[in-house]
C-alpha angles and dihedrals in degrees: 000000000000114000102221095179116137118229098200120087118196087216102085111136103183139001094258082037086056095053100052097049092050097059090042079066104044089057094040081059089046094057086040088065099057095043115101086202087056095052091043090052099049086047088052094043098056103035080058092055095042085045090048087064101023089066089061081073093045100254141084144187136248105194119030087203101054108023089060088055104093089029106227095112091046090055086045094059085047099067091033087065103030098049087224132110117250122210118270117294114231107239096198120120105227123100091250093058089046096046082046084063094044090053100048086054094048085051095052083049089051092050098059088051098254110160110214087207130116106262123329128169091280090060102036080055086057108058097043089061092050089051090043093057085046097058093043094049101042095043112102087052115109113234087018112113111150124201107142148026093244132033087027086068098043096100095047094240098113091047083053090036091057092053098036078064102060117012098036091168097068092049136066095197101178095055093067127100129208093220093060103064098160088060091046093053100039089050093059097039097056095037087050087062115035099051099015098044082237107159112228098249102172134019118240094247094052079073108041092031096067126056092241121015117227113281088208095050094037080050094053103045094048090048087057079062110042086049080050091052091030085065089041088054078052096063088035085066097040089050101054091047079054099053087043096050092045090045092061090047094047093048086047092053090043085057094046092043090053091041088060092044099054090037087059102042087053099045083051093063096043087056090047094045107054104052064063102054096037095051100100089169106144133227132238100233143037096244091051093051084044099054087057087059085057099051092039089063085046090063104037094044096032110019110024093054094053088053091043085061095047095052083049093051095039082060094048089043096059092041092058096049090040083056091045096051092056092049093048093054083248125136117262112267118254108191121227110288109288101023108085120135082257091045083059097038080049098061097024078068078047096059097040085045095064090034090064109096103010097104081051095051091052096044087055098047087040079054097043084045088056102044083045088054089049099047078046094066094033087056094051090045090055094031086053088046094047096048084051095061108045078049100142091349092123080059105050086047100055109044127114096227088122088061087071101034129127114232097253081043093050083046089054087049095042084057102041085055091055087049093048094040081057089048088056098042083059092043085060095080089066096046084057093043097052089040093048086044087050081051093051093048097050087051089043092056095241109195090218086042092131091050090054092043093058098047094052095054101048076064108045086043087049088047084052099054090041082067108047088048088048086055090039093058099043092053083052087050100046091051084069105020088105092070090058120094125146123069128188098236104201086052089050085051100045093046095053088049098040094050096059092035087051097045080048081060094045099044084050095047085051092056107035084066098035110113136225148207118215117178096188147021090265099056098051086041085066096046087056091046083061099044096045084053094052094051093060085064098072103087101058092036081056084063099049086058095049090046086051095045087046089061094055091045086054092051091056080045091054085048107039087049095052089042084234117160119228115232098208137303115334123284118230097059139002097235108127126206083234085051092059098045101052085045088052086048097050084054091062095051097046090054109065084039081054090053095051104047080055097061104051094051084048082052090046090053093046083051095039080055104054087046078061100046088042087065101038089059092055097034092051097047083042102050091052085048099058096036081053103051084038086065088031093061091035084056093050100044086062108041119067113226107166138334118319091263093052087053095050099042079053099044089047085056083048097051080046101066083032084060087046111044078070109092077062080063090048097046093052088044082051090045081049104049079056094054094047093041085059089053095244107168095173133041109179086181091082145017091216113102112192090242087057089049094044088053090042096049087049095056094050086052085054112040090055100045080050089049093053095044086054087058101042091056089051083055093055092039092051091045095044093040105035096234101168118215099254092063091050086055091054095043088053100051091044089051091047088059096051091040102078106163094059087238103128095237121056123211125252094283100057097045086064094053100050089047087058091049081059105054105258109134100207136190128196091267094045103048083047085059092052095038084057090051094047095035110030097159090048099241094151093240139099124213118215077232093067090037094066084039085058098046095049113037097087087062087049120127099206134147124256142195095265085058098045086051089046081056102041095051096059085052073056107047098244095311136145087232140018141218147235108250087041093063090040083052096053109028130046114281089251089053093035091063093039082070104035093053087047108049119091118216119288109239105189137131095257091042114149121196103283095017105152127198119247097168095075097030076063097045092044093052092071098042095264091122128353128275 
């Protein structure tokens, strides 16, 4: 029997130490030799460990002496261990035949470089390793302190304390004690081989039972375990490739989970907004127009910017996945049908679409409600005027008093009708005023348009009859007219002066109270010009009235001096002399109220002014602004001052005094609410409307946090690639040649010829291939981003489905498929039943109940097949 005992120990302290404790072990071998125990427990040891691998091929040995001698178990167990085929045993009986066998096993030995020779420096390597992973692995353990592959192992902890570290959950540590070895080592020993498929090599008592255990046997059976944890170390590995593998996957999902919820949850919003936006349904009243007003401003100043940032993020949020998919090996991302970056800048035109044009269209019907309003009130006032006057005229017109009348009397009545029938003919003008405002309002789609409808035709129907009764009583007049003669001559006089200098009053009255709507300083300017101009007129129009009123004080002269009695009023009219003046008097109270309503709406333009003027400064310093910073950033996003991380801190400080440069925003869109809450439709201090500075805020939002994100990809592409600065410097400047436009992205064309600059010979088919890797959604265009992807993925160290499988089939011992309870056992429980959830049967031949298969989960993984 070989002696296979090493004669180094790694526990020399010094070099007398040394010494001494050399020659205490060789006597110590010496004394080994001659002991029977010692013999037994090597043969039991080593029958264990060829058992432990000969049963592998369904078969074992009973005496290590005898079962070795015609050499076909020992083949057998050489190929057991090495993996490899062996020649051909020879299967004959005769001694030849059996030292053949032995031979062909010592070759094979031989062939893999294996020395049958005592100790030499391999071996010595060897152990030193083993006893190396024992000390590192049992360290942290309290009374373990192992030196040796003998008395260290005597009191069963470093056995426990081997399994405890890889395996906690088979082993209760703390429990043991160091003064019951034979626990201990029973502990280990039948744990070892119920759940490790550790042969039990030795019996406890083999190892307390002799003043120092065998080096050889105690070898052997920790190297059992350190083969059992190796491949455990195995799995450990494989598992990890695995969890890191999955995480990626599972942070990619998560993105494009989130992506399609927030695509979804703005595209929502767009399809709820612009029924919104489209519905141009007026409303009845000012306050309710101008409540949309309201809640228009609300969207465009509370709800519309939130979303403005979330279509920005959503973006950034798709390029970064789409990056880190590159960067991960994994397909590119296309979103759920419909909801594509261009299906939400789709919409998102849509939506501005239907916003264009909808502040415009308020603002007019706010404007038509308010010139209806307006008519409204200037019907009523007429309407009201009107009524007043034909006040008892049905009456006047229809009595009998001419049937009774003497013939001067029947004159006089004859004349006062004239002079009515002139009345009415003046009084034709507002009839036509108020019909032809009804008219306006209908057309106008006054809400109170019936109202007004039926009021203006009880007029007109009224004005109708006026007429026929007028016709009807002259007729009556003229029939006797003949047998009228005399006419007071100074009451004819008077009356044809008092009735145009009355409607004069009247006209002025009217206008005096009518009211008016002035959008600008221009138009009340004007109102005052003509107000200022009739007012001029008063004093001639003051001696008109006195001339009037000195006609009636010479006919009670004429009277008084010829002692004659009037009979009444005069005849020819029923202007009175007290009716002209209140009515003069009411003039000159409705002037200066005239003067004053002037100037406050004079005031309310100046103000309404400087409101205009208030906005035109800061749109016209803030509209430069923006355009500036919009060429500043495009400017930026092409040079290359610095590293990547120079250019993102920059551009971070950029996006900063962009953040705060907004409460100049708030403060315009304040300056604005008051302009449209003064109704201002018009500003000719600036070409800058609010909705062209909001765009044009947003796209400067946007443009930078897009910028940044640019940058920050690169990052992530540079650090996962190893692109060194000095290539990126190369990839942007040959990117800025080709890019003509300064856009930041080149069309199919120029790609090409960039690619060519670059030394890439393509043809048709090739540069199809590429165009499907840089554009993979077909936009047409290609992003400096998916440029530097392109240059360096060939140079990329990822890993890859092959890998993952390699990985996947050690979890599995070697299967084609593995289990449930296999995956829950080696990877933590949330990535256990990813998988679990995700692998498809396995169908195989060698198929078992529950086998999954991990073949096409791996290849699904990277976009091969589908999960």
């Amino acid at each position: 029997m070989v002696d296979y005992h090493a004669a180094n120990n790694q526990s020399l302290y010094s070099a007398g130490g040394q010494q001494i404790y050399m020659e205490q072990e060789n006597d110590w071998d010496r004394d080994l030799l001659l002991d029977p125990a010692w013999e037994k427990q090597q043969r039991k040891t080593f029958t264990a460990w060829c058992n432990s691998h000969l049963r592998k091929a369904g078969t074992q040995i009973e005496n290590i002496e005898e079962d070795f001698r015609d050499g076909l178990k020992l083949m057998l167990l050489l190929e057991v261990i090495s993996g490899e085929r062996l020649p051909k045993p020879e299967r004959g009986k005769m001694r030849v035949h059996k030292i053949n066998n032995v031979n062909k096993a010592l070759d094979f030995i031989a062939s893999k470089g294996v020395k049958l020779v005592s100790i030499g420096a391999e071996e010595t390597s060897a152990k030193e390793g083993l006893l190396l992973w024992c000390q590192r692995k049992t360290a942290p353990y309290k009374n373990v302190n192992v030196q040796n592959f003998h008395i260290s192992w005597k009191d069963g902890l470093a056995f426990n304390a081997l399994i405890h570290r890889h395996r906690p959950e088979l082993i209760d540590y703390d429990k043991l004690r160091k003064d019951d070895p034979v626990t201990n080592l029973n502990n280990a020993f039948e744990v070892a081989e119920r759940y490790l498929d550790i042969p039990k090599m030795l019996d406890a008592e083999d190892i307390v039972g002799t003043l120092r255990p065998d080096e050889k046997a105690i070898m052997t059976y920790v190297s059992c375990f350190y083969h059992a944890f190796s491949g455990a170390q195995k799995a450990e590995t494989a598992a990890n490739r695995i969890c890191k593998v999955l995480a990626v996957n599972q942070e990619n999902e998560h993105l494009m989970e989130d992506y399609e919820k927030l695509a979804s949850d703005l595209l929502e919003w767009i399809r709820r907004t612009i029924p919104w936006l489209e519905n141009r349904a007026p409303e009845k009243t000012m306050t309710e127009m101008q409540q949309k007003l309201e809640d228009f401003r609300d969207y465009r100043r509370v709800h519309k910017p939130p979303k403005v940032q979330e279509k920005c993020q959503l973006e950034i949020n798709f390029n970064t996945l789409q990056t880190k998919l590159r960067l991960s090996n994994r397909p590119a991302f296309m979103p759920s049908e419909g909801r594509m970056v261009s299906d939400i800048n789709g919409a998102w035109h849509k939506l501005e679409g239907a916003e264009k044009g909808y502040e415009e269209w308020l603002l007019n019907e706010i404007r038509r409600l308010e010139r209806l309003d307006h008519l409204a009130e200037k019907f009523r006032q007429k309407a009201a005027i009107h009524e007043s006057w034909t006040d008892g005229k049905e009456a006047m017109l229809t009595q009998k008093d001419y049937e009774t009348a003497t013939l001067s009397e029947i004159k006089a009545l004859l004349k006062k009708h004239e002079a009515f029938e002139s009345d009415l003919a003046a009084h034709q003008d507002r009839v036509e005023q108020i019909a032809a405002i009804a008219q306006e309002l209908n057309e106008l789609d006054y809400y109170d348009s019936p109202s007004v409808n039926a009021r203006c035709q009880k007029i007109c129907e009224q004005w109708d009859a006026l007429g026929s009764l007028t016709q009807s009583r002259r007729e009556s007049l003229e029939r006797t007219e003949k047998q009228l003669e005399s006419i007071d001559e100074l009451y004819l006089e008077y009356a044809k002066r008092a009735a145009p200098f009355n409607n004069w009053m009247e006209g002025a009255m009217e206008d005096l109270q009518d009211m008016f709507i002035v959008h600008n300083i221009e138009e009340i300017q004007g109102l005052i010009t003509a107000h200022d101009q009739f007012k001029s007129t008063l004093p001639e129009a003051n001696k008109e009235r006195e001339s009037i009123q000195a006609i009636q004080a010479e006919v009670h002269k004429i009277a008084q001096y010829n002692g004659i009695k009037l009979a009444g009023n005069n005849p020819y009219t029923t202007i009175t002399p007290q009716s002209i003046d209140k009515k003069w008097e009411k003039v000159q109270q409705l002037v200066p109220q005239r003067d004053q309503a002037l100037q406050e709406e004079l005031a309310r333009q100046q103000s309404n002014d400087h409101l205009r003027r208030q906005f035109a400064n800061q749109a016209n310093m803030i509209g430069p602004w923006i355009q500036n910073k919009m060429e500043e950033i495009g400017r930026i996003s092409i040079e290359m001052n610095g590293t990547l991380e120079d250019q993102l801190t920059h551009l971070r400080q950029y996006e900063q005094s962009i953040i705060e440069y907004k409460p100049n925003i708030d403060q315009l869109e304040g300056d604005h609410q008051l302009i449209q809450e003064a109704l201002i439709f018009d500003n000719k201090y600036t070409a800058y409307t609010m909705e062209h500075l909001r765009v044009g805020w947003e796209q400067l939002l946007t443009t930078i946090a897009r910028t940044i994100n640019e940058i920050e990809n690169q990052i992530l592409t540079r650090d996962a690639k190893g692109i060194s600065q000095e290539q990126l410097h190369e990839y942007r400047t040959s990117f800025n040649h080709f890019d003509k436009k300064r856009t930041g992205i080149m069309d199919g064309d120029d790609f090409r010829a960039l690619l060519i600059s670059t030394g890439n010979s393509l043809g048709d088919a090739e540069f199809a291939r590429i165009m499907g890797i840089v554009d993979p959604n077909n936009s047409g265009a290609v992003t400096f981003q998916a440029f530097i992807d392109f240059m360096s993925r060939e140079t990329t160290d990822t890993d890859t489905a092959d890998q993952v499988i390699a990985s996947f089939k050690i979890l599995a011992g070697d299967k084609n498929y593995i289990t449930a309870e296999e995956l829950r056992r080696e990877l933590p429980p949330d990535q256990a039943e990813y998988c679990i959830a995700r692998m498809a049967p396995y169908t195989g031949p060698d198929a078992v109940p529950g086998a999954l298969d991990y073949m096409s989960f791996s290849t699904a993984l990277y976009g091969e097949s589908d999960l």
